[in-house]
VOLUMGU-906650 format. One record per atom (N, C-alpha, C, O): x, y, z; residue in one letter. Coordinates in steps of 0.2 Angstrom, whole numbers, padded with zeros to 4 digits, always signed. Example, Ala and Ser with C-alpha at 12.3 -4.5 7.8 and 13.67 -1.06 7.14 Angstrom:
+0066-0028+0039a;+0062-0022+0039a;+0066-0016+0039a;+0071-0017+0042a;+0064-0011+0035s;+0068-0005+0036s;+0064+0000+0039s;+0067+0006+0040s;
# end
This chain:
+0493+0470+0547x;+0496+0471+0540x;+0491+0475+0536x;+0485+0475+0535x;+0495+0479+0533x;+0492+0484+0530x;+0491+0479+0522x;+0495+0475+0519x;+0482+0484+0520x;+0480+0480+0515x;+0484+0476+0507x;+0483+0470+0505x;+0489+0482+0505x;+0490+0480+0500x;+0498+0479+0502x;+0501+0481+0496x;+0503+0478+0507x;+0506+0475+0507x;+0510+0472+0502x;+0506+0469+0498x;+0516+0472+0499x;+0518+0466+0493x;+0515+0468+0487x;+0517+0465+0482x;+0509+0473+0486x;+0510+0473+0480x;+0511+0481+0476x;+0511+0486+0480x;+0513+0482+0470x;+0516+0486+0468x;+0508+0491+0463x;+0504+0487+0462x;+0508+0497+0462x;+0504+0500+0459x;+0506+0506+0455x;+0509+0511+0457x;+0504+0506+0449x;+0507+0511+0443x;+0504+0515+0441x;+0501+0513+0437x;+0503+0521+0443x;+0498+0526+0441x;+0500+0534+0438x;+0504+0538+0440x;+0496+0534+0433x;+0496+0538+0428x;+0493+0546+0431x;+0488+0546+0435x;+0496+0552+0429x;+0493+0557+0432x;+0495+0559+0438x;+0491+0563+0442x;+0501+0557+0441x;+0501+0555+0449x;+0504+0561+0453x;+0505+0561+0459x;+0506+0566+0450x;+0508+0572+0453x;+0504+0578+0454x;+0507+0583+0454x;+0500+0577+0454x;+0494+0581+0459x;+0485+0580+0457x;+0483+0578+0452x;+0480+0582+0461x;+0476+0581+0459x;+0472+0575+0462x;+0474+0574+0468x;+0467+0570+0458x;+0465+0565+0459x;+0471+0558+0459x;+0470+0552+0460x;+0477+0561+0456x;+0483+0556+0455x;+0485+0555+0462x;+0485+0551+0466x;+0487+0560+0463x;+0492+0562+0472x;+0486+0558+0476x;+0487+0552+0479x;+0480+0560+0478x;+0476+0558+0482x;+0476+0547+0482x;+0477+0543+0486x;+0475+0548+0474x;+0474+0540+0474x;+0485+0536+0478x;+0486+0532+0482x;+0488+0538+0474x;+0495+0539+0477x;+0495+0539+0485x;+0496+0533+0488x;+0494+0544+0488x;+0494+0542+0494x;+0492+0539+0498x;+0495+0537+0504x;+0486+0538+0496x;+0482+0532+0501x;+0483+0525+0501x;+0483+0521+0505x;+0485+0524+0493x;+0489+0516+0493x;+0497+0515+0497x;+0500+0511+0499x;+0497+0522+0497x;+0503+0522+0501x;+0505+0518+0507x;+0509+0514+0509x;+0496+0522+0510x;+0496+0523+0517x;+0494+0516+0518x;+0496+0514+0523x;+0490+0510+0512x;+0488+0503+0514x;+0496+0501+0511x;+0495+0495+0510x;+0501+0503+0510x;+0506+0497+0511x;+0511+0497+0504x;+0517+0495+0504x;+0505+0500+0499x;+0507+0497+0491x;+0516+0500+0489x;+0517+0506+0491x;+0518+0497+0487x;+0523+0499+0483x;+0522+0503+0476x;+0519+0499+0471x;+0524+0510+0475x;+0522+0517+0470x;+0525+0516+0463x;+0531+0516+0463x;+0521+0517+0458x;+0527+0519+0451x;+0522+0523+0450x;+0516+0522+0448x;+0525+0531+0450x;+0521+0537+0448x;+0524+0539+0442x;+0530+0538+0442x;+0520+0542+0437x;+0520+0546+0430x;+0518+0552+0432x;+0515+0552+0438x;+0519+0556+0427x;+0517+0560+0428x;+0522+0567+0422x;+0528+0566+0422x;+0518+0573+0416x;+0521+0576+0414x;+0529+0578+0416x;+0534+0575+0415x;+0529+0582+0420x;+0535+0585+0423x;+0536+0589+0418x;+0533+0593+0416x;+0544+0586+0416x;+0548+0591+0412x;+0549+0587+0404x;+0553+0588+0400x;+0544+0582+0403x;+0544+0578+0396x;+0543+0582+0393x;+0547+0583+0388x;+0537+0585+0392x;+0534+0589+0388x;+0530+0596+0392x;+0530+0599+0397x;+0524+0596+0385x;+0520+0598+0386x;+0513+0600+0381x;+0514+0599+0375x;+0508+0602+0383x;+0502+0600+0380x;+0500+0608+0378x;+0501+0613+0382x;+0499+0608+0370x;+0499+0615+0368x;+0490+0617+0366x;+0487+0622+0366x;+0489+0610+0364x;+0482+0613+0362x;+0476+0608+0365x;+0475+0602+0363x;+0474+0610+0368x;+0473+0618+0373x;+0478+0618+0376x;+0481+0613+0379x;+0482+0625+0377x;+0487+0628+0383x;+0486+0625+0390x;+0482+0627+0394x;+0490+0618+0391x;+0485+0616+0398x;+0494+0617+0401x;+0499+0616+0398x;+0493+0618+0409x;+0497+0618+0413x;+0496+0610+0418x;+0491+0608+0422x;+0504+0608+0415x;+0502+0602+0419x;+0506+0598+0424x;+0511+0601+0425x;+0505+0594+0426x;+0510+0594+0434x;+0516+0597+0433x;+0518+0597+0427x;+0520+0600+0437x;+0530+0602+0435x;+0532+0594+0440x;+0529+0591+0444x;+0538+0594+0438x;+0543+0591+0442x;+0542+0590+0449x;+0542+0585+0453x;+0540+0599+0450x;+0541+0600+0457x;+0534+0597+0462x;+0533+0595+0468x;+0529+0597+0457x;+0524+0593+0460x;+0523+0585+0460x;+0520+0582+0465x;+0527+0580+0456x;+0529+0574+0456x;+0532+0573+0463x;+0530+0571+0468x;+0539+0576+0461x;+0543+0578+0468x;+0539+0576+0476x;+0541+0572+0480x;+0533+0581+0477x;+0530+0582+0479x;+0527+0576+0483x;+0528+0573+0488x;+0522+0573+0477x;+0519+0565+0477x;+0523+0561+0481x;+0521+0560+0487x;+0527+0558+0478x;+0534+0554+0481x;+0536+0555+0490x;+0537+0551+0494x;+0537+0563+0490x;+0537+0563+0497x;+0533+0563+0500x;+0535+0562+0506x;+0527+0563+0499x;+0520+0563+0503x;+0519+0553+0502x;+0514+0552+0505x;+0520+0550+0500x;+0520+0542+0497x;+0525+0540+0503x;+0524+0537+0509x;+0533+0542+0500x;+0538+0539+0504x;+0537+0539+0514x;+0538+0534+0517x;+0533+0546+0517x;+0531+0545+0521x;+0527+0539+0526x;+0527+0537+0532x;+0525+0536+0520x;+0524+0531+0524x;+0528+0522+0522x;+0525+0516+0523x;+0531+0523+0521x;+0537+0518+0521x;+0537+0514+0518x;+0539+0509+0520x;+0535+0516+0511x;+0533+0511+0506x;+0541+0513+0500x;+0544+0518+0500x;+0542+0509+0495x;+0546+0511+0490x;+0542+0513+0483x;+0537+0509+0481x;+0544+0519+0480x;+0544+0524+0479x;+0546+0524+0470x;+0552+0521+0471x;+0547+0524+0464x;+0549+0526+0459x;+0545+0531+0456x;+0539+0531+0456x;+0549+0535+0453x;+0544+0540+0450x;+0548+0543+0441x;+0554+0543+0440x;+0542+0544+0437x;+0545+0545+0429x;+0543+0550+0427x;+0537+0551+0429x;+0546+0555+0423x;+0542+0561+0420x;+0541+0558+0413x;+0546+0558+0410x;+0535+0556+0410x;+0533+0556+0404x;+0527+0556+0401x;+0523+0553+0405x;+0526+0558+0396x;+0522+0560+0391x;+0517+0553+0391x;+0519+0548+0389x;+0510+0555+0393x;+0507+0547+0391x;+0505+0545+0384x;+0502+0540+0382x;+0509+0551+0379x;+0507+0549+0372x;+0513+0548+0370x;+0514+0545+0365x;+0518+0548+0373x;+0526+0544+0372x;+0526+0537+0373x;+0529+0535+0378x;+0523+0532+0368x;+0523+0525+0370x;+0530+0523+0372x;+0530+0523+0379x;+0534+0522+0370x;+0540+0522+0370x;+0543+0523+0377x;+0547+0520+0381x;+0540+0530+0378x;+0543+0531+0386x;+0538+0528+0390x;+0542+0525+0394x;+0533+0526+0391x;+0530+0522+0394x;+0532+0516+0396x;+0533+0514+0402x;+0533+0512+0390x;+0537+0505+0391x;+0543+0504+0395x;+0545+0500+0399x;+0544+0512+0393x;+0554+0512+0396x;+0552+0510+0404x;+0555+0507+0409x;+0547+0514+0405x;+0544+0517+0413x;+0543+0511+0416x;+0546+0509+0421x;+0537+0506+0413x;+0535+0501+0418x;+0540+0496+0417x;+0539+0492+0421x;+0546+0495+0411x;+0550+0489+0410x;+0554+0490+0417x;+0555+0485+0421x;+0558+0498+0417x;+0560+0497+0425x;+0559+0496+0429x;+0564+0496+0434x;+0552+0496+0429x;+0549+0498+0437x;+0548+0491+0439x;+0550+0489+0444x;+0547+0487+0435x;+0542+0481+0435x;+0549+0477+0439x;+0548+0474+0444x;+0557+0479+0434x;+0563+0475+0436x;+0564+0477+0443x;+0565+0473+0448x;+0564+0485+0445x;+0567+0488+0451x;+0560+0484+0458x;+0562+0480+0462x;+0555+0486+0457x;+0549+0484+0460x;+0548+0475+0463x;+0548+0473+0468x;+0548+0472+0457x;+0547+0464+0456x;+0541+0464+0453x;+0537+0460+0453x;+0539+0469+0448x;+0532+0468+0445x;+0525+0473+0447x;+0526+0477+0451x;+0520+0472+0443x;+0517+0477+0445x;+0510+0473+0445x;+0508+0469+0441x;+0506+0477+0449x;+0499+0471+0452x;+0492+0475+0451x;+0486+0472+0452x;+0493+0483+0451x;+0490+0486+0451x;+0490+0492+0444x;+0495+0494+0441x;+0485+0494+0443x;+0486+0499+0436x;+0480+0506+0436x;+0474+0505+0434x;+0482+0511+0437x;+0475+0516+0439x;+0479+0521+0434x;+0485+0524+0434x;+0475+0521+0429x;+0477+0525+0421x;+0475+0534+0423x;+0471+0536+0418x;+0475+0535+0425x;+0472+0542+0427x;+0473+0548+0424x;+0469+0553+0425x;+0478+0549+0421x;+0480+0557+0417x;+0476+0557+0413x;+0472+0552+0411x;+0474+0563+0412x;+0469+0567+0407x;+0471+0575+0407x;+0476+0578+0410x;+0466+0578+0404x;+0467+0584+0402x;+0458+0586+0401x;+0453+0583+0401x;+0459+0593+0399x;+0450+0596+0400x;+0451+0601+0395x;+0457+0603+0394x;+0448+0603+0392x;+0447+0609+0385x;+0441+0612+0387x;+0437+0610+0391x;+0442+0620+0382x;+0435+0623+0382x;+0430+0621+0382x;+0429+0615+0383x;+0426+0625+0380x;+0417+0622+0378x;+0416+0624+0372x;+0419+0630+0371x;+0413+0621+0366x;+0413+0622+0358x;+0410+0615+0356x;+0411+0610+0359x;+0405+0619+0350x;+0400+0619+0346x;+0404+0612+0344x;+0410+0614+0343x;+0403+0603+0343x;+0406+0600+0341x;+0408+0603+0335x;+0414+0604+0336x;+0406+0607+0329x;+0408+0609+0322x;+0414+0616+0324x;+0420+0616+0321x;+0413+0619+0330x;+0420+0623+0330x;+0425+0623+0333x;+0430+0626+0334x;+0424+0614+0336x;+0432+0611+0339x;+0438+0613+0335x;+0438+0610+0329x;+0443+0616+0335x;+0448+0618+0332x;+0451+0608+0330x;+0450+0603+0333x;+0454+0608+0327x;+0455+0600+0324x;+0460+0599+0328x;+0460+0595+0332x;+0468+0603+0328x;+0473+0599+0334x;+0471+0601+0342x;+0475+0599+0346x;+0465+0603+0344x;+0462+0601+0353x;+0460+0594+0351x;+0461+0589+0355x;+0456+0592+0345x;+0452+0587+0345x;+0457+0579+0345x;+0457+0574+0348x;+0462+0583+0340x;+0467+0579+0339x;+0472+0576+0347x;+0473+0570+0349x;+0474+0582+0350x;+0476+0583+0357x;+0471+0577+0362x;+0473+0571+0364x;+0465+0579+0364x;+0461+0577+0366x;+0460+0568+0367x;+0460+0565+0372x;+0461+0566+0359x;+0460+0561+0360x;+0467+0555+0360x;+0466+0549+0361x;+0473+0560+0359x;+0481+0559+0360x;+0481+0556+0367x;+0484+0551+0369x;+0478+0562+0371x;+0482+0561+0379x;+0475+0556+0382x;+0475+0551+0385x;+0468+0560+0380x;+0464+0557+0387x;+0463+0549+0384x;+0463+0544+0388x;+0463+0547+0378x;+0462+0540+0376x;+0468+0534+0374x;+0469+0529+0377x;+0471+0538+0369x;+0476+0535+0365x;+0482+0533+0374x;+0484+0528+0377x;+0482+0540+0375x;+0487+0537+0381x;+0484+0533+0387x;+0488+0532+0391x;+0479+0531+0388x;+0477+0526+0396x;+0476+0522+0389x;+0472+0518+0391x;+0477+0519+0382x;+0479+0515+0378x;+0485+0512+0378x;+0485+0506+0378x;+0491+0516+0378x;+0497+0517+0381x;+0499+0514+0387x;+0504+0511+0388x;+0496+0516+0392x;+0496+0513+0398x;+0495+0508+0400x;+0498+0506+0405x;+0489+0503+0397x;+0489+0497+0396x;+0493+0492+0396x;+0495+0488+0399x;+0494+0494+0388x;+0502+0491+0382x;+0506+0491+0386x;+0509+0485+0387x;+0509+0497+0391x;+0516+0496+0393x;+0516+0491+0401x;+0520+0488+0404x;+0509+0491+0403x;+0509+0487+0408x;+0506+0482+0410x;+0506+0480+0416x;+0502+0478+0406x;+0497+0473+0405x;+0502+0468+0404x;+0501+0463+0408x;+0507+0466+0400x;+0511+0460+0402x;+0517+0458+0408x;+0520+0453+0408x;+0517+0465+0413x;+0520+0464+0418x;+0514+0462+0425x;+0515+0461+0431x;+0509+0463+0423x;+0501+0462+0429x;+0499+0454+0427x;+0498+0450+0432x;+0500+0452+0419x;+0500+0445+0418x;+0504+0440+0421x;+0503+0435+0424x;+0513+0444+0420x;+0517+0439+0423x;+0515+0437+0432x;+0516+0432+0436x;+0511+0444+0433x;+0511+0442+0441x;+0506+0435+0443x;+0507+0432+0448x;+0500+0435+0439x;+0498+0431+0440x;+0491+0432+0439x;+0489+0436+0435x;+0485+0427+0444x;+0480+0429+0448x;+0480+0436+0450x;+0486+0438+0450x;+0476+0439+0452x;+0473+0445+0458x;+0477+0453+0455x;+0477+0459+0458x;+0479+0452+0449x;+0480+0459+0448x;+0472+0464+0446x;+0466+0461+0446x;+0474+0470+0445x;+0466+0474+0446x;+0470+0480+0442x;+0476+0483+0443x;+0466+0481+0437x;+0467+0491+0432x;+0460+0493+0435x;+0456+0489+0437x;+0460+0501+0434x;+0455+0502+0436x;+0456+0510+0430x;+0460+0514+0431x;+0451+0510+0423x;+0454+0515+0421x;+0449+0523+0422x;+0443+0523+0423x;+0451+0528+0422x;+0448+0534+0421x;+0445+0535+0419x;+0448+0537+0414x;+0437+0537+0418x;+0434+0539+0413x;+0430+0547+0417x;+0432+0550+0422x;+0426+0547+0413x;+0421+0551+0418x;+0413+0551+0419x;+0410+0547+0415x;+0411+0554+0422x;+0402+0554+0422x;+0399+0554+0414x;+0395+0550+0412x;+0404+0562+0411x;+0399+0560+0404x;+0398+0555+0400x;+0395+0556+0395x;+0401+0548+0402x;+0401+0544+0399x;+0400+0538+0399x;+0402+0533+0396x;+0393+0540+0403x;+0390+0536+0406x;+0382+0536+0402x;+0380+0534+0396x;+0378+0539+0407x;+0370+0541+0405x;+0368+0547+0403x;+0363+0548+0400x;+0372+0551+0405x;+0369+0558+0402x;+0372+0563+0397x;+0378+0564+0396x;+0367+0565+0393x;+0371+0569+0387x;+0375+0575+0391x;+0374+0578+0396x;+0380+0576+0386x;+0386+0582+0388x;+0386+0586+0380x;+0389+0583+0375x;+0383+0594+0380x;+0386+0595+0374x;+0391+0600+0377x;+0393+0601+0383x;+0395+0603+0370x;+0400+0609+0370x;+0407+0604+0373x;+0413+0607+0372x;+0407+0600+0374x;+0413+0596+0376x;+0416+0589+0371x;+0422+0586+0372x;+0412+0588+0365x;+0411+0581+0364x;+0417+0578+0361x;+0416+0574+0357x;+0421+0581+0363x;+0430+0577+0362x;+0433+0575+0368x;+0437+0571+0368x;+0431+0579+0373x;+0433+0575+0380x;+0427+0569+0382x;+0428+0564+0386x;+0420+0571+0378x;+0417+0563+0379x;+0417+0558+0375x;+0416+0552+0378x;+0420+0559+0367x;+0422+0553+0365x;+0427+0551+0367x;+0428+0545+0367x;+0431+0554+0369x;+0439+0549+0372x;+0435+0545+0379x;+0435+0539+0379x;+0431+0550+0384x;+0430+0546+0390x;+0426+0540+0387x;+0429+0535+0390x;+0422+0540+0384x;+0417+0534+0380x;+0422+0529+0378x;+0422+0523+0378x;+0428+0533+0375x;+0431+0527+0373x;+0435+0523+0379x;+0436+0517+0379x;+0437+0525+0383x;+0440+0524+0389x;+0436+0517+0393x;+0438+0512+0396x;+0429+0519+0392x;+0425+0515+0397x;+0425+0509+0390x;+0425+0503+0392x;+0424+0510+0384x;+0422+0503+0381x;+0427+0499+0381x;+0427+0493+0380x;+0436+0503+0383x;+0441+0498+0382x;+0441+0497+0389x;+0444+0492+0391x;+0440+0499+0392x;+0440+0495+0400x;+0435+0488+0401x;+0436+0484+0404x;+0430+0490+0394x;+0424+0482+0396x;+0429+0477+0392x;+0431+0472+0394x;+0432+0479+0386x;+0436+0476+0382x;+0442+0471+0383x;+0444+0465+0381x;+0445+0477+0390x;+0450+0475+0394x;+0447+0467+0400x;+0449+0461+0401x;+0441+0470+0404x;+0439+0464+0408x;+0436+0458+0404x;+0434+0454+0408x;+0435+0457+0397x;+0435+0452+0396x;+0441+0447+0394x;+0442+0441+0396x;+0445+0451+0389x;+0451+0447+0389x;+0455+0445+0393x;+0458+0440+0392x;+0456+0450+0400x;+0459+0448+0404x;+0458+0441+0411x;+0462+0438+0414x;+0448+0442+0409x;+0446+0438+0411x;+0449+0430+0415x;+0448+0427+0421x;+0452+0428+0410x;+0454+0421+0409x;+0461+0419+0413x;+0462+0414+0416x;+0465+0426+0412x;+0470+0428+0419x;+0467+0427+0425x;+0471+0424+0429x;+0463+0429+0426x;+0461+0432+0435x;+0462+0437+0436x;+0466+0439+0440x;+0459+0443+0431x;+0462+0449+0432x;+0458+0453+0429x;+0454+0452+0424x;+0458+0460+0435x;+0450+0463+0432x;+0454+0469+0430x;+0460+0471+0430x;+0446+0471+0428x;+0447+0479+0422x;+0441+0481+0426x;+0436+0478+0426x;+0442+0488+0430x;+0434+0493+0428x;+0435+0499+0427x;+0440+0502+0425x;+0431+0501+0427x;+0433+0508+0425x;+0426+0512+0428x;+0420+0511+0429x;+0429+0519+0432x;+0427+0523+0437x;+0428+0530+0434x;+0432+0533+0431x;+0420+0532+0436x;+0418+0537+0431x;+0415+0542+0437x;+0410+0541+0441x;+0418+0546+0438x;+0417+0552+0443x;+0416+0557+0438x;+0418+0559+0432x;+0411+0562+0446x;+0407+0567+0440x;+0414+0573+0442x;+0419+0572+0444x;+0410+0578+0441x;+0417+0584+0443x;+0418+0585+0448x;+0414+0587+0452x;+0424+0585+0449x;+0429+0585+0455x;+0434+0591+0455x;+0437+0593+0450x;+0435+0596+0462x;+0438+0601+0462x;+0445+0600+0463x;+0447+0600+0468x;+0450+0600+0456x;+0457+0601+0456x;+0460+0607+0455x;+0457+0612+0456x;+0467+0606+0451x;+0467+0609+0444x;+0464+0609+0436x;+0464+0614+0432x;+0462+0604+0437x;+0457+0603+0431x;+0450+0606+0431x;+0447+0607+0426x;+0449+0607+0436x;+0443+0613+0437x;+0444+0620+0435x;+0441+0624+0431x;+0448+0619+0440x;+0452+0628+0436x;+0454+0627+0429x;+0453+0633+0427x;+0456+0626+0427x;+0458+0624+0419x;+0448+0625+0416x;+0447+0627+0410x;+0443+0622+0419x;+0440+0622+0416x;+0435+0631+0417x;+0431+0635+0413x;+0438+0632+0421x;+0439+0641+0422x;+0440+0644+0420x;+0435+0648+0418x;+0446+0644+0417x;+0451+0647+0413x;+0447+0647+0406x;+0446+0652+0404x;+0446+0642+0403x;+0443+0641+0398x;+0437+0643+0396x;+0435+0642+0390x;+0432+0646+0400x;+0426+0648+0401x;+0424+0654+0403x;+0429+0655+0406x;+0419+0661+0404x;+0416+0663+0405x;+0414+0665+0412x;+0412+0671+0413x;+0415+0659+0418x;+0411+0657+0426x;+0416+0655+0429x;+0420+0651+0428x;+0415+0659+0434x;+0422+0661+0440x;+0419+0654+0443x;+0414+0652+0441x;+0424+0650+0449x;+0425+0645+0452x;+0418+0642+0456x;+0417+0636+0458x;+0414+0647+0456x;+0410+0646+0461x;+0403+0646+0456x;+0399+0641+0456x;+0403+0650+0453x;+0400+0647+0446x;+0399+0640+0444x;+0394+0637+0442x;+0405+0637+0444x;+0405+0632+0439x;+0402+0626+0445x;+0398+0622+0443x;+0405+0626+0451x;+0404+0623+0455x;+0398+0624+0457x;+0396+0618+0459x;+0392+0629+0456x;+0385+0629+0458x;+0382+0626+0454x;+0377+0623+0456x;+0384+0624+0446x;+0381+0622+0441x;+0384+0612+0442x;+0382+0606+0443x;+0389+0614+0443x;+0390+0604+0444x;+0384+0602+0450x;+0380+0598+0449x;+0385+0606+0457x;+0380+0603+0460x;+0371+0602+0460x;+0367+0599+0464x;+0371+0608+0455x;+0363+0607+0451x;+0362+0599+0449x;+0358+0594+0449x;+0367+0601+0446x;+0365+0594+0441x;+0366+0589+0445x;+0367+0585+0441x;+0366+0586+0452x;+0368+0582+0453x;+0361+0580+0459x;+0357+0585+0461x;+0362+0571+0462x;+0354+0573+0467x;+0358+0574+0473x;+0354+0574+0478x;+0364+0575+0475x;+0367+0576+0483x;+0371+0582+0479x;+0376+0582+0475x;+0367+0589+0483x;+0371+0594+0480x;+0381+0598+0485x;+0383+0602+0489x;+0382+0592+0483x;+0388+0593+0486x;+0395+0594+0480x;+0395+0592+0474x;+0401+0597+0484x;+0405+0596+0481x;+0410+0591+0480x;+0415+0591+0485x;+0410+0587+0476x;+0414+0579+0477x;+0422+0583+0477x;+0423+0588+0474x;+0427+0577+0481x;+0434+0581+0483x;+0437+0572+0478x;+0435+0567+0475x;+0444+0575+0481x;+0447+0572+0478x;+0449+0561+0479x;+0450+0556+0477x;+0446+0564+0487x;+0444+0554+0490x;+0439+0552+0490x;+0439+0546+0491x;+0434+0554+0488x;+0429+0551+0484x;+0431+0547+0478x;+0429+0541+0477x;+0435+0550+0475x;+0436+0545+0468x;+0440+0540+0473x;+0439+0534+0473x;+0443+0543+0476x;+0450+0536+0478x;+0449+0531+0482x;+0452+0526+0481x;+0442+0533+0487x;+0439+0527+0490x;+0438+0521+0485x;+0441+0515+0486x;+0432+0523+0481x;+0432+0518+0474x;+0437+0516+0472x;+0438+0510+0473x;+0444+0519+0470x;+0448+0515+0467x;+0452+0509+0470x;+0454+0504+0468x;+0451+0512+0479x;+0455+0507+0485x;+0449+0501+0484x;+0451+0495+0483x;+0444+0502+0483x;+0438+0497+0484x;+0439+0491+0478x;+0439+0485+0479x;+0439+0496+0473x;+0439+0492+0466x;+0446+0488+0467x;+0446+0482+0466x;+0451+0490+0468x;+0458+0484+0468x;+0460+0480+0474x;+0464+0476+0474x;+0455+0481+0478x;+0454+0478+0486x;+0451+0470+0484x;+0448+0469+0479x;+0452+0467+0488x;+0450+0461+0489x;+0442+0459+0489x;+0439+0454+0487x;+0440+0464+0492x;+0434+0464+0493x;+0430+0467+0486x;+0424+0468+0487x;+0432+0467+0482x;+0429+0468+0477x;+0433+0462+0471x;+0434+0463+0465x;+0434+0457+0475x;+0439+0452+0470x;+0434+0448+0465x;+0437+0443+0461x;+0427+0450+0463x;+0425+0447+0457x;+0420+0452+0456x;+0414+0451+0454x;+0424+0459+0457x;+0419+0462+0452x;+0423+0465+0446x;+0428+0468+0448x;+0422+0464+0440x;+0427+0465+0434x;+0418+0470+0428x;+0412+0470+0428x;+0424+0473+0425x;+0421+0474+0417x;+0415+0482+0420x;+0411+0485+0416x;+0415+0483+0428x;+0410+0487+0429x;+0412+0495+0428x;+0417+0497+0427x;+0406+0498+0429x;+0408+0507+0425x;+0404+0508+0435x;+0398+0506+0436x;+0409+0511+0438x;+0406+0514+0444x;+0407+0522+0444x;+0412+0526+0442x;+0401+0523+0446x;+0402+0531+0445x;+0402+0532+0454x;+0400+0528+0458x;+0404+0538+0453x;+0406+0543+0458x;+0403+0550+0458x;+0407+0555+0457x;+0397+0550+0458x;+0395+0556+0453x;+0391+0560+0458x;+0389+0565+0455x;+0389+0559+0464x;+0384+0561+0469x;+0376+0563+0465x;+0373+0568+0465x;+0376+0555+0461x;+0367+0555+0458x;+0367+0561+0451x;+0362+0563+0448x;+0374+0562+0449x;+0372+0566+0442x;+0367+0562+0436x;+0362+0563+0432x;+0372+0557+0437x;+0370+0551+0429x;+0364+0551+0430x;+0362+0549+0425x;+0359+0552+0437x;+0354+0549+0436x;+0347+0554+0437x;+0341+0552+0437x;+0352+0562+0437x;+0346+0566+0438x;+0344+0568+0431x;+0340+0572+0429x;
# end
């Protein structure tokens, strides 16, 4: 029997990237899917970010459906509360409820002088990376209570938001800062349920959002990735199942009383 069997898992970001990777490996232990993801909701202006299409959700789903698990999927805006609710109120009915929660959408911005942040990036910034895995909670934290015991969030944050200073960025670290204190905030209240909160902080990882962080900068791909693995004590380049191990870890059983923790993924950045 595969691990996670009978239970359902709702994950945010889920059409490609760090979403897709965590998506199909729950897949492949058993879990039943409710993937988000932009598509054709919208779109994110400031910064100009390219962000999943349809055709990549799309994608998700068949790469999921393959291993014979049940499958829903929603294109919506993580700052559309409203749509959010809509998303897990059905999922929860169609599914039987939801046992799992991995908030994952994010977005990345240039680099700028905190004083030269333009005000709607900052605005932006803290809409999708904070406010929305705030959204994602709300819409599905009283369907993870009805289940019971043994449900597990696990929310996104990142390395800088841990031990080491990060300048030129400091609207993608206040959201991620805030990210990790509502995930502590989260495993205490939920505490009393039997339901954990942690939150997983990986250092930079080669997606789309890398390139976006490209795009945004200066330093071609190989560049940017020579300076991630400076900074880090294992100079490698972290992939996309690195994060996902931890996530399988953290909702897994084997990890059934660890709550409120910040697990990095960072190949020793935070600590060099």
């Amino acid at each position: 029997m595969r691990q996670f069997e009978g239970k359902v898992a709702f994950i945010t970001g889920a059409g490609r990237g760090q979403g897709r990777s965590h998506a199909v490996r729950l897949a492949s232990e058993g879990a039943d899917l409710v993937l988000l993801d932009m598509g054709s909701a919208g779109r994110v202006e400031h910064p100009p970010y390219r962000c999943a299409t349809s055709a990549d959700l799309a994608e998700t789903v068949r790469l999921c459906e393959e291993h014979d698990v049940r499958v829903r999927s929603y294109e919506v805006d993580v700052r559309d509360y409203a749509g959010m609710e809509a998303a897990a109120d059905d999922a929860a009915a169609q599914l039987g409820g939801i046992d799992f929660v991995i908030a994952n959408a994010g977005i990345t911005d240039g680099f700028y002088p905190t004083w030269e942040i333009p005000l709607e990036n900052w605005q932006t910034m803290i809409d999708v990376n904070l406010t929305g895995v705030f959204h994602t909670v709300k819409a599905t934290v009283p369907h993870v209570r009805e289940r019971g015991p043994g449900g597990s969030i696990v929310l996104v944050s990142s390395n800088v938001a841990t031990h080491k200073a990060v300048g030129y960025l400091s609207h993608y670290v206040a959201a991620k800062i805030g990210v990790r204190g509502l995930a502590m905030a989260l495993a205490k209240e939920l505490g009393p349920d039997g339901i954990r909160c942690n939150s997983l902080h990986p250092a930079a990882i080669q997606t789309e959002m890398t390139q976006h962080m490209v795009d945004f900068s200066d330093k071609t791909m190989e560049e940017l990735l020579q300076q991630f693995r400076d900074s880090q004590l294992l100079a490698v380049n972290l992939e996309p199942r690195d994060a996902t191990a931890a996530v399988v870890w953290l909702l897994s059983n084997e990890a059934r009383y660890v709550t409120g923790l910040e697990f990095n993924v960072d190949a020793g950045d935070s600590r060099k």
